[in-house]
N, C-alpha and C positions, 0 to 999 in steps of 0.2 A: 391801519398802517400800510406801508408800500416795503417794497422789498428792502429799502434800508433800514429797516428796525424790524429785528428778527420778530418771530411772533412768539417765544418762549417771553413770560412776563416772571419776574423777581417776584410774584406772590398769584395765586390764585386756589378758590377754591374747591376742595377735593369733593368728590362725588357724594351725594345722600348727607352733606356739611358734616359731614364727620369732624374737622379738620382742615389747614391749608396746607399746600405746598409750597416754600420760600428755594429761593438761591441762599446759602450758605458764602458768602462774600466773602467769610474770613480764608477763604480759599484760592478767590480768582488771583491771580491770572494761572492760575498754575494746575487748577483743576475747578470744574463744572460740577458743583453735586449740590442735590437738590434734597432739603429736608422737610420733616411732615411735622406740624403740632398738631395739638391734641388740646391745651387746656389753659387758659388765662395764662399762668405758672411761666410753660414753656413761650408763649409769646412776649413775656416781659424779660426773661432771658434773650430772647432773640434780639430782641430794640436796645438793652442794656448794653449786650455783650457785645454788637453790631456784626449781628447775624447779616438785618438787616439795616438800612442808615439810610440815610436821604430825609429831608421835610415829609416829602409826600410820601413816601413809602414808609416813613413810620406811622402816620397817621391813616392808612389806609389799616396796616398790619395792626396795629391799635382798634381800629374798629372789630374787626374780625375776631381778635382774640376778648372783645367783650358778645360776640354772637357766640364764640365757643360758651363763653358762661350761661347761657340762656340755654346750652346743650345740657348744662349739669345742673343750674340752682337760677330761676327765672323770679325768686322774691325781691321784693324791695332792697332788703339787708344786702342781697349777694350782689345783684343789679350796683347800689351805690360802692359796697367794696372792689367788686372787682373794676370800676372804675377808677378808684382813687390809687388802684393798686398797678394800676396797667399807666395811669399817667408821671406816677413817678419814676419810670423806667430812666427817662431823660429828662432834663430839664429844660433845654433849651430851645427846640425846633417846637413850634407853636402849633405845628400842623397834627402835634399829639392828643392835646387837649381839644383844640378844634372841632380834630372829627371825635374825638367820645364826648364833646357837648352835642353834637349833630346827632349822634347815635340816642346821647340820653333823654333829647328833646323829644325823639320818636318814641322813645319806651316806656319813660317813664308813667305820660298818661294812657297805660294800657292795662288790661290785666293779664297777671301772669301768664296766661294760657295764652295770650295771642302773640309774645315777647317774641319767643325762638323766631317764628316766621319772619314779622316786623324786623330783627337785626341783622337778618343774613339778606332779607331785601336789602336792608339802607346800607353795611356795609357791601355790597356789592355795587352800591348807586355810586358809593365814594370814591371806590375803584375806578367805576367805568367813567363819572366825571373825571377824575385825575385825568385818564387819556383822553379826551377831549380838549381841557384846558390846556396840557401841552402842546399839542396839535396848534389848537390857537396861539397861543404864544408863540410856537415855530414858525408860525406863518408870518407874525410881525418884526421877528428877528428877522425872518428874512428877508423883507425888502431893505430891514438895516444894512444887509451883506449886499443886497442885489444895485443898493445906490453907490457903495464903494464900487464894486467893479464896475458902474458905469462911468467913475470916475479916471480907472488909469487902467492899460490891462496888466496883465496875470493875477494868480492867484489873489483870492481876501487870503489876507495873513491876521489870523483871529488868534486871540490868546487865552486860554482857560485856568481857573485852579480847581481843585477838588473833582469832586465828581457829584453832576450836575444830570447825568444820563438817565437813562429810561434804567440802570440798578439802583437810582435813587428816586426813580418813581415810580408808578404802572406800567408805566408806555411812552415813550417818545425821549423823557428828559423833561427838561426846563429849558440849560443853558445847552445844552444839544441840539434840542429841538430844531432851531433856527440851522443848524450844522446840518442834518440829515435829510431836511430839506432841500438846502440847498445844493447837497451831492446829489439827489437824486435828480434834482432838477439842469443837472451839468455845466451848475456855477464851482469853475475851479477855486478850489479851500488848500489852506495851508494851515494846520491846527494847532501851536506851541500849548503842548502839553506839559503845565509844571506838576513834578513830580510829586511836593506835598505830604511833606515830611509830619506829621511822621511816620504817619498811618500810610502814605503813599497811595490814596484812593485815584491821581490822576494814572502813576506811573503801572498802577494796577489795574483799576478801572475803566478810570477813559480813556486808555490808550488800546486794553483789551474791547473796550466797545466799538471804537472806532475802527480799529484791523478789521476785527468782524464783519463791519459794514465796509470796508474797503475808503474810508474818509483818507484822506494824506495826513499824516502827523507825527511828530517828533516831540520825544520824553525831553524836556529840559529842566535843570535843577533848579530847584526853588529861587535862586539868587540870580539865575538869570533874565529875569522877565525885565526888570528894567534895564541892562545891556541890551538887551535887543530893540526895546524902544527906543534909546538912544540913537540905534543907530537904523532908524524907521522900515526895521520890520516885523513892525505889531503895527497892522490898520484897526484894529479894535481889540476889546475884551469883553469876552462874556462869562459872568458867573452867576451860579443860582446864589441861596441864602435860606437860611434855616430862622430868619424873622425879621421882620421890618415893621418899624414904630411908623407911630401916626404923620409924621414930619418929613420920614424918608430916612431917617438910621439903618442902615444894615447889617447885618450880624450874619456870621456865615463863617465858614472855614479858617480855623487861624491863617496867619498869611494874607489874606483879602486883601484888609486894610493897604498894605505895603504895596502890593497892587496898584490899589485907586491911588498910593499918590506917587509912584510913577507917571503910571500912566497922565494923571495932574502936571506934573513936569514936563510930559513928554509931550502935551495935544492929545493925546491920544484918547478915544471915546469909550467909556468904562459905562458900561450896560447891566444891571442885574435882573435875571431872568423871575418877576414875582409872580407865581399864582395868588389868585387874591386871598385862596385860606393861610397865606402866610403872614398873611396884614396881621400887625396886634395892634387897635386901635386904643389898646387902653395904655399903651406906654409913648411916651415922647421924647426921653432921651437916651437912645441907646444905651451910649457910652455905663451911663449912671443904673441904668431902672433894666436893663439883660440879665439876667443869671448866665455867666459866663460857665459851663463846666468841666471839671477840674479831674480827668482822665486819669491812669494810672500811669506811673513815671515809666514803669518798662514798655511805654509804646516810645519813647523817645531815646532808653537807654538801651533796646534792644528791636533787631530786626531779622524780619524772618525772608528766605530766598533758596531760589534753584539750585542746586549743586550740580557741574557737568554728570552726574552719575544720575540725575531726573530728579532727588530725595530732595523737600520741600522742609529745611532745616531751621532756626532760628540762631543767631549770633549775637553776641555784645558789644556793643558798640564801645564802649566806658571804661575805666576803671574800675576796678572792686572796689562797692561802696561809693561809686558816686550816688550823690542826689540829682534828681531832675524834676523840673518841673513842667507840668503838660497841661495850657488852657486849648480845650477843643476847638474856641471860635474867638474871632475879634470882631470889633465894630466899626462898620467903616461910616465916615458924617457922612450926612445927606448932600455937603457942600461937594462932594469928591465924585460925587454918583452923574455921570451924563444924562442919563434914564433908566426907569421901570420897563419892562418890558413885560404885561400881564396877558391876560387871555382876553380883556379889554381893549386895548391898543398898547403904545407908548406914551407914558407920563412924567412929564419930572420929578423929582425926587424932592418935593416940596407939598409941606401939607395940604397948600391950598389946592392945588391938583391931585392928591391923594382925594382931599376930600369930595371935588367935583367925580371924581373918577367910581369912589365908594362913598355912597351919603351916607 
């Protein structure tokens, strides 16, 4: 990493693997605190509760909290439970199951006694690839950004949803990547950050990543990303995505969708940042074959925020006794997506190049 992307990481391992240590998210922007697990248990809460979030960073945290079990019960029996027990945390970001196939593939053909060792290697391999593939991936967004400003000057005016930064993966980001890059490389960025209701992971997250690193950006509400296209300034959009079928469907942060078809209205180039463990090659049609998941009402009917007195309080948004309904992610077709943007290069969002790209 370079001085734009601090060297504190959202998860790493504690000394003698005791344990890791996570960023506790459900806190930013408002306070930094950093907490320890201990035991499969405490790592399924963390992914559930969205300690932690992001594709890769649950699939990393995933890995780790199946090395914790190989601290406590390294048999067969505990091996496949704490597996099946650690993937149903979430349902939807593929990068969950992925790496504790990755992990099970390593362990299984072992015996008990060589396990602990074997999974606190391979989850850290998981880790430390995550930052690399981001890395690469940033490197391809950015000649994306670096061919816009050779086309008009000032600033790229990029458009983002959710949060796609290095708190939703190891290191770097996905749809940041390409962003951190290119600040540090002194291509002027203008970042419309939507806010991303309702969890508000941009107007919390990657707006507090970005300050950090000093990137230029402004919180805009959710409803405004196509007003601004309208009136051309948004030169692109970048968003990660918590899984992509075999054809190019995206599935990613509710809101997305709405996104890509602005942006379809407007010209404007809709980019989705994919590392390739996010590929599910076994599904083809988004829409239909995703498990959509179906959050609790009170992230929509209530919000939590600063008080001028510093205290970090929670509020109602609603009526007493409203109902709400809260899906996490939508699907955006493959027809709305301008490209993939992997640690491979740039692809279309079309099977056949999926396919050439991953055989």
């Amino acid at each position: 990493m370079n001085a734009a992307v601090p060297a504190l990481r959202p998860i790493r391992a504690l000394p003698g693997r005791a344990g890791v240590e996570i960023i506790d998210q459900r806190l930013l922007p408002h306070r930094l605190q950093l907490e320890r697990l201990h035991t499969p248990a405490q790592v399924h809460t963390a992914i559930r509760d969205m300690w932690v979030r992001g594709a890769p960073l649950i699939g990393a945290t995933a890995a780790y909290g199946l090395a914790l079990q190989m601290n406590m019960d390294a048999e067969d029996a505990a091996l496949d439970a704490s597996a099946a027990f650690l993937r149903a945390a979430r349902p939807t970001a593929v990068n969950l199951a992925w790496a504790l196939d990755r992990m099970l593939a390593v362990l299984r053909p072992l015996p008990a006694a060589a396990r602990r060792e074997a999974a606190w290697a391979t989850a850290d391999a998981i880790a430390e690839d995550d930052v690399q593939v981001n890395h690469a991936i940033g490197t391809h967004g950015l000649a994306l950004l670096q061919a816009i400003a050779a086309r008009r000057p000032g600033p790229v005016r990029v458009l983002t949803h959710c949060n796609a930064g290095w708190l939703a993966t190891v290191g770097w980001g996905t749809a940041t990547a390409p962003l951190y890059l290119a600040h540090a490389a002194g291509l002027p960025l203008q970042v419309w950050v939507d806010e991303t209701r309702p969890r508000n992971q941009g107007a919390g997250l990657t707006a507090w990543e970005l300050g950090q690193a000093g990137v230029p950006h402004t919180v805009v509400a959710d409803n405004a990303g196509g007003h601004l296209m309208q009136h051309g300034q948004v030169d692109i959009v970048f968003v990660g995505c918590d899984r992509v079928t075999a054809r190019g469907d995206v599935c990613n942060k509710i809101g997305t969708y709405l996104k890509a078809l602005a942006a379809h209205d407007n010209g404007v180039p809709f980019y989705v940042a994919m590392p390739m463990s996010t590929l599910d090659r076994s599904l083809h049609d988004g829409l239909h074959e995703i498990e959509i998941e179906e959050r609790s009402a009170r992230e929509v009917t209530h919000l939590a925020g600063r008080t001028a007195a510093g205290e970090v309080v929670e509020v109602q948004l609603v009526p007493d006794g409203t109902p709400a309904a809260n899906p996490a992610f939508d699907v955006t077709p493959a027809r709305l997506v301008t490209g993939l943007i992997t640690e491979r290069g740039v692809v279309a969002a079309t099977a056949a190049a999926i396919a050439e790209l991953a055989p």
